[in-house]
C-alpha positions in Angstrom: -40.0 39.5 79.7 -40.9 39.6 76.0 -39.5 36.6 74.0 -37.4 36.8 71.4 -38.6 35.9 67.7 -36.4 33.3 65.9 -35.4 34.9 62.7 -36.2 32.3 59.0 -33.5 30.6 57.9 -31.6 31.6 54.9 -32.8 28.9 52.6 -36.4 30.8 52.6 -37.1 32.5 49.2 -39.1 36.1 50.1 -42.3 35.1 50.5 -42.0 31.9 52.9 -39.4 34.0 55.2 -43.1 36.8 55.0 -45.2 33.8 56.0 -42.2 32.9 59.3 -42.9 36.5 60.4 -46.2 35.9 59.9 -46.6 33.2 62.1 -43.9 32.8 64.0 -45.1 35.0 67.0 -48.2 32.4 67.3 -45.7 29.0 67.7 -46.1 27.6 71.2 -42.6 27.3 71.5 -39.8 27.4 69.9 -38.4 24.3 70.2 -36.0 23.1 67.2 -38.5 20.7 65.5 -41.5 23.6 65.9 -39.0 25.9 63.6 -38.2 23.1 61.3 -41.6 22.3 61.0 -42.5 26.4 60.4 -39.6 26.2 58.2 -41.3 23.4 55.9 -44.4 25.0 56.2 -43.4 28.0 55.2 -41.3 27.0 51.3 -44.4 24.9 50.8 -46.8 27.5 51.2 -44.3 29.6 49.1 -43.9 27.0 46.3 -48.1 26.5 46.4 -48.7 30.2 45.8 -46.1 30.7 43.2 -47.9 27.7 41.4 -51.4 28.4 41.8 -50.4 32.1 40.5 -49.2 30.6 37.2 -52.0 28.1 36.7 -53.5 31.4 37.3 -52.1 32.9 34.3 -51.6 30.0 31.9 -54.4 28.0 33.0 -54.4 23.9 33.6 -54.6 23.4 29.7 -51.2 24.3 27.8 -49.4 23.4 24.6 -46.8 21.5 24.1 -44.3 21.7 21.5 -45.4 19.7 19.9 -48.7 21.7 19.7 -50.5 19.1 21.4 -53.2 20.3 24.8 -51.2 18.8 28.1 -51.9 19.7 32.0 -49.6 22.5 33.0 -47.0 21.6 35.1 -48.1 23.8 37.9 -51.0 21.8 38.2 -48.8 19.1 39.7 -46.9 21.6 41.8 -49.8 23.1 43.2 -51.4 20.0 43.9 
């Protein structure tokens, strides 16, 4: 008998409910706290992508305002 995948939760942006497809055929079980724990996984993995990608673009430097050199916040995110 083939077991069936639990689907992401709703709360998932786009790519963290990719990564739950992703991965969610390896889990060992699936057991409520192995789902939340994907779950977690998954919208931080999401959130440390989306990050890197604009540290990517802007770099770790940017201006303020105030024209003055600061760390990008996505340093911080994707840290």
């Amino acid at each position: 008998m083939t077991r069936r995948r639990p689907s992401p939760p709703m709360h998932l942006d786009d790519a963290a409910r990719a990564k739950w497809k992703e991965l969610v055929a390896s889990l060992p079980d699936a057991e409520q706290g192995t789902l939340d724990a994907l779950a977690a996984y998954c919208s931080a993995w999401s959130r440390w992508t989306a990050a890197e990608a604009k540290v990517q673009e802007l770099g770790p430097v940017i201006r303020s305002a105030q024209g003055f050199a600061v760390q990008s916040p996505f340093v911080a995110i994707a840290a």
